[in-house]
Wavefront OBJ file of the C-alpha trace (Angstrom):
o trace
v 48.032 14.194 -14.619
v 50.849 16.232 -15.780
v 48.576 17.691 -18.818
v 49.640 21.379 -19.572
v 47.134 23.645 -21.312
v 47.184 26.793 -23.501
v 44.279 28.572 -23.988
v 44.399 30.658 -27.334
v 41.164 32.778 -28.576
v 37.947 30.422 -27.036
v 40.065 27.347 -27.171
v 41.788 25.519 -24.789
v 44.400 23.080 -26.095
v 46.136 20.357 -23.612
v 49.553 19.006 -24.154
v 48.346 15.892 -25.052
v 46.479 16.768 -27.835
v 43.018 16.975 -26.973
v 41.379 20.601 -27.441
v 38.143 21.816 -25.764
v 35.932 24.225 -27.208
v 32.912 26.384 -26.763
v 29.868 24.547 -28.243
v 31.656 21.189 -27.248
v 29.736 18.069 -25.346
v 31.216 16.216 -22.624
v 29.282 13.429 -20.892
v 28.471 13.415 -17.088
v 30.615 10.713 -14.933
v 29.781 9.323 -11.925
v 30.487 11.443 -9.119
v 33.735 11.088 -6.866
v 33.064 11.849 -3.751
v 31.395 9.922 -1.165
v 27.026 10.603 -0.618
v 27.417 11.137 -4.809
v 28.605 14.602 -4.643
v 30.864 16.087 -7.570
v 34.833 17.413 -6.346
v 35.577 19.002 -9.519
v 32.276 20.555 -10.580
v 30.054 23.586 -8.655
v 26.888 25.419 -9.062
v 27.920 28.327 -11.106
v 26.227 30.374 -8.531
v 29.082 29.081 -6.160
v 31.820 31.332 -5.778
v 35.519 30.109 -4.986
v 37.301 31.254 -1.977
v 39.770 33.893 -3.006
v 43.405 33.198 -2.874
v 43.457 36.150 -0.364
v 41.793 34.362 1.909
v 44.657 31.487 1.995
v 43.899 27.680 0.874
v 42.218 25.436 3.001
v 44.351 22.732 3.344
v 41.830 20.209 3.549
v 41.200 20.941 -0.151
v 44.138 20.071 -2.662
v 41.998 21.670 -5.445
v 40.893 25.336 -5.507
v 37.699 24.126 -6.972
v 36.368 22.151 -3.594
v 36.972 24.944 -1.444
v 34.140 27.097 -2.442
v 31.432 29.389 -0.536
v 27.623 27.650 -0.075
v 29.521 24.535 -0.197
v 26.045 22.395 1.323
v 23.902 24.220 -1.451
v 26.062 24.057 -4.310
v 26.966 20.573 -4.007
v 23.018 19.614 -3.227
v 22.374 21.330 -6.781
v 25.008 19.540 -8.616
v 24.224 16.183 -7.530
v 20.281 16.910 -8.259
v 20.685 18.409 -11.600
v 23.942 16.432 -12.886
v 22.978 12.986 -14.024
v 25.561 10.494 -15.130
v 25.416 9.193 -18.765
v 23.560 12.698 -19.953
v 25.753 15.560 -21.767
v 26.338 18.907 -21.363
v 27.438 21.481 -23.760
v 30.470 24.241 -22.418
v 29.336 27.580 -22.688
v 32.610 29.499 -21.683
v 35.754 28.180 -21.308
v 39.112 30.390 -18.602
v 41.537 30.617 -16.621
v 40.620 31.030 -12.703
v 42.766 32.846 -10.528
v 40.216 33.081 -7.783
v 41.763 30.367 -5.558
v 45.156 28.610 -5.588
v 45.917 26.584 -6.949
v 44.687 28.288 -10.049
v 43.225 26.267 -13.128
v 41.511 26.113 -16.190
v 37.566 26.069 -15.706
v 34.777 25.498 -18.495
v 31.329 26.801 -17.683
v 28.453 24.064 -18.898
v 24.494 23.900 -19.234
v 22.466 21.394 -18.660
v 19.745 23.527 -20.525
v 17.933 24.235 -17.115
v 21.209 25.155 -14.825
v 24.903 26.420 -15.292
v 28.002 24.353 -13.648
v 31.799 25.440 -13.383
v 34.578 23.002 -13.075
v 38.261 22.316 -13.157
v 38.616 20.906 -16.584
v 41.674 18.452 -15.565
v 40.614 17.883 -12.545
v 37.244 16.537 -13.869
v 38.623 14.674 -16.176
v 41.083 13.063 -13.710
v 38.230 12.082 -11.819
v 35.805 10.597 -14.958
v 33.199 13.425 -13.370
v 33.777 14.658 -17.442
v 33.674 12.326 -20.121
v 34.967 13.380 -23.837
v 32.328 12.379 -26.049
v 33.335 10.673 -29.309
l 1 2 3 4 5 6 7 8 9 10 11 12 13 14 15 16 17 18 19 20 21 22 23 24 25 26 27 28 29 30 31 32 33 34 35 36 37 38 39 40 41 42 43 44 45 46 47 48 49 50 51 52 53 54 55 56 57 58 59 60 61 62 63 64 65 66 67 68 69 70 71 72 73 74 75 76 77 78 79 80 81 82 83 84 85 86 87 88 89 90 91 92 93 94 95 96 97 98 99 100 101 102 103 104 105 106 107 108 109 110 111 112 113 114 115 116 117 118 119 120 121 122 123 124 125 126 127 128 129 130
């Protein structure tokens, strides 16, 4: 949990050592939240609140507090099955919402997710892939 990251170029390297990379595969986890739904992955047509706007306190993560919550998170949990991988497509920094956080951008092949990279991984909604 206290994993820093540097992003440099299209790579984004963690203090730990691990590095994630355009072109990389993760593996889907099982989802964290209860009814199956995903905290730290959206639709990519899902936008996040804007920091403007002021954090909803009911969400620790910027990620989770996110516009066309209902549809985005119906989306996820139909197209995001566990045990399949994904391939990131785009890897940032968000500043959207606070707090702000590194995001990689995935395909399934048929639809585009966002997510909090540590926060996914925190949560086993992202496995690394060996």
């Amino acid at each position: 949990k206290s994993m820093t990251f540097e992003i440099k170029n299209d790579t984004l390297f963690s203090s730990t050592g691990l590095k994630f990379f355009i072109g990389q595969k993760f593996t889907i986890g099982q989802p964290s939240s209860e009814g199956g739904y995903f905290r730290a992955i959206i639709h990519k047509s899902a936008a996040i609140v804007p920091a403007i706007w002021g954090q909803d306190s009911r969400f620790p993560y910027a990620i989770e507090n996110h516009v066309n919550k209902k549809k985005s998170r119906e989306k996820v949990k139909t197209n995001l099955i566990p045990g399949n991988s994904v391939t990131i497509t785009r890897i940032g920094y968000s500043k959207t919402g606070k707090p702000y956080f590194y995001f990689a951008s995935f395909s399934t092949g048929n639809e585009d997710f966002i997510c909090d990279i540590k926060f996914a991984l925190s949560l086993k909604e992202l496995l690394l892939q060996p």
